[in-house]
N, C-alpha and C positions, 0 to 999 in steps of 0.2 A: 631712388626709393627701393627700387629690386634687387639691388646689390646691398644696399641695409638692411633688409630683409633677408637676402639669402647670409648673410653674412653672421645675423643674429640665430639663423635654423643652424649656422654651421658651430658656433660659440654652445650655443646648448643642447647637440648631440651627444656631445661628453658628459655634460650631468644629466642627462636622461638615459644613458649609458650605464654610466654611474649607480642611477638609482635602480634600474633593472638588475645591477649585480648583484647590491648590498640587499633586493629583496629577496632576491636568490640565496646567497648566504645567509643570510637572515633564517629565512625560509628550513631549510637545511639544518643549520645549529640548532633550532627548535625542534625540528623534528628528532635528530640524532638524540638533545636531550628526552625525547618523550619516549623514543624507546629504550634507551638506559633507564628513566622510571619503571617501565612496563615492564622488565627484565628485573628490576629491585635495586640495582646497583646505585643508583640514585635516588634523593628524597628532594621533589620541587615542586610548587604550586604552578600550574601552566597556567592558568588564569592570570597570573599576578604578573607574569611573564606577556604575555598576549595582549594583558592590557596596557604594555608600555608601548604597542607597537601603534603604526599608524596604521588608519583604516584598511586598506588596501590590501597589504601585506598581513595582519590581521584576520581578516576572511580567508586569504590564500591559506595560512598556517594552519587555522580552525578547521579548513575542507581536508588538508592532508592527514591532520590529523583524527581525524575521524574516519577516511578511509581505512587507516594503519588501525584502527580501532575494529572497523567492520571484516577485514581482514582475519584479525586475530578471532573475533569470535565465529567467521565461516571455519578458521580453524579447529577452533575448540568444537564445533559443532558434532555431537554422534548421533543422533537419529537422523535418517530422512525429513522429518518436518522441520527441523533446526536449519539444517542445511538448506532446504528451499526458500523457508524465511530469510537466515543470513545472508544466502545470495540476493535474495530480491533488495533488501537494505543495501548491501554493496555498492549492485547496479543503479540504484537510485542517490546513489550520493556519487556516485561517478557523472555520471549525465544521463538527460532523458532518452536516447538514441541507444546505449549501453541497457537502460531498462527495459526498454520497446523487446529488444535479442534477447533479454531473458526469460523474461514473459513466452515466448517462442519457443524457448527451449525446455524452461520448465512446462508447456502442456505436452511438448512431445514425449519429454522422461518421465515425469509424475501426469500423466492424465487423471489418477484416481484419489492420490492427495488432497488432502483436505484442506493445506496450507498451500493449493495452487492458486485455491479459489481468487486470490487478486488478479491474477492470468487469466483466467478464465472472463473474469469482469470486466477487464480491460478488454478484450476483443470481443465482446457480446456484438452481434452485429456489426463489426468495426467497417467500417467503408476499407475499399477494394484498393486503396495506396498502403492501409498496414499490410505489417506483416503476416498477421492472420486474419481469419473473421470465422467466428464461432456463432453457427446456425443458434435457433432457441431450440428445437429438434436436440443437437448435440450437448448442448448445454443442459436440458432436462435428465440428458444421461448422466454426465457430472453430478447432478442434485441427489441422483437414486444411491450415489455412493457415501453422500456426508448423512451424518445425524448432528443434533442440536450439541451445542448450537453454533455449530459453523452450516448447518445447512439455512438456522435465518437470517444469518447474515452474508451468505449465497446468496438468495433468493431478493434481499433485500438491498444490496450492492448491486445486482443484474439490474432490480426496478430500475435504479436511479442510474444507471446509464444506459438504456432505454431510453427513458424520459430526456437526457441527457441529447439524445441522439435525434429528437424527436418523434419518437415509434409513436406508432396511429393507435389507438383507441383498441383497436382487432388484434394489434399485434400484444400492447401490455396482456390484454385480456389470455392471450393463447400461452404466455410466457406465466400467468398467473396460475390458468386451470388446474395446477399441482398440487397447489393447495389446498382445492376440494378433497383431495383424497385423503391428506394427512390429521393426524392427531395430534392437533395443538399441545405443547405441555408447558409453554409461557405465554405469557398477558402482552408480550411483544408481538404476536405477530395480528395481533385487534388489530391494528393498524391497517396489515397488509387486506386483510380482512374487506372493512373499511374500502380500502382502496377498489378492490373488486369489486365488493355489491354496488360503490356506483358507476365504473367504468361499464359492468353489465348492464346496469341501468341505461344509458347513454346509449349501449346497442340493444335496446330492447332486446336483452336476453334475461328473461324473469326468470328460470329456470337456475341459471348460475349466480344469478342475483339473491335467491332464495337461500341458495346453498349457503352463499357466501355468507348472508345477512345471519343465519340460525350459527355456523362458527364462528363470528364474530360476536354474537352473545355468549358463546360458550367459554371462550376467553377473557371475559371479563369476570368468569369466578376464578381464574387460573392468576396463579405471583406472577412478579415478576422474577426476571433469571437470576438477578442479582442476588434476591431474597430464596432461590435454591439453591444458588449454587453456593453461598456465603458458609450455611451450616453442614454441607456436604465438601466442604473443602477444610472447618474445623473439624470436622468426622475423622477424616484421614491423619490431620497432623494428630489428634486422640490418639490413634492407632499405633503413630509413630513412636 
């Protein structure tokens, strides 16, 4: 029986062999055609292509070519936010362990970026195995550098991993207090609002409770961003 056995692992070595090369080649001829399109010199549908392949080999072709894709536009990229964004996309269609390193390296380069803010979120108190951990201290500094609306969805990204993390009641509340200070100008941040005057509630803090509850009416006569930002974005193309 163990010699039919070994004898059957030995017979289909070769087509397992086999089929590792033809993915490989496979693999490759696709790609070489995707960047002959990308260049122009070729005119192909990759979809119609990709969907003859089999599964497997399929996902492989889709991953490379999309890196070849994230690639070219970190290339294309000219400002600083472009660039930070396109890396962070890069690293995350590479693997998560390549995104973990960028995240790292974008708060060391761009601490004041606006488009670091996923870095920043990602390590908000991260436990003591990452690679970094971002006090709420340091991370308040971060917020005093963005405006709207990458600062509400700062603010609102840090909540939920927080929450995420299981931060206690004292901590949301101390990570929140920033928001007393500010001057709402969307109906998005009612919410966060919301969130506050009952966490303060919870710690008998009527004081920040109060605060919280009076901007959180005040926000309900304010649009939302969508509805500012929509005729302030046809404004420009006017202009144009």
């Amino acid at each position: 029986m163990n010699c039919q056995m070994q004898s059957g692992r030995i017979k289909a070595a070769p087509l397992i062999l086999g089929a590792v090369f033809l993915a490989y080649f496979t693999s490759n001829v696709i790609l070489r055609q995707f960047v002959l399109y990308r260049a122009g010199t070729q005119s192909i549908s990759l979809n119609a292509i990709l969907d003859k392949l089999p599964a497997g080999i399929r996902d492989e072709v889709r991953q490379r070519v999309l890196i070849a894709e994230l690639k070219d536009r970190l290339l294309a990229a000219s400002t600083e936010g472009e660039k930070i964004s396109a890396s962070i996309a890069l690293a995350g269609a590479i693997s998560d362990k390549a995104l973990q390193e960028k995240y790292a390296e974008i708060i060391d380069k761009y601490p004041s970026a606006p488009e670091s803010a996923p870095a920043f979120i990602n390590f908000l108190m991260a436990p003591n195995t990452a690679l970094k951990s971002i006090s709420i201290p340091r991370y308040h500094e971060y917020l005093k550098r963005l405006h709207d609306p990458e600062l509400f969805y700062a603010i609102d990204g840090g909540l939920n991993t927080l929450r995420s993390r299981k931060a206690t009641n004292k901590q949301l509340m101390a990570f929140m207090l920033p928001l007393l200070d500010l001057k709402p100008v969307y109906r998005e941040y009612q919410r966060l609002y919301v969130d506050l005057s009952e966490i303060a509630f919870q710690e008998e803090n009527q004081e920040v409770e109060l605060k919280a509850r009076k901007l959180e009416e005040a926000c309900g006569k304010l649009s939302f961003y969508d509805k500012v930002l929509g005729p302030q974005q046809a404004a420009k193309k006017t202009k144009k």
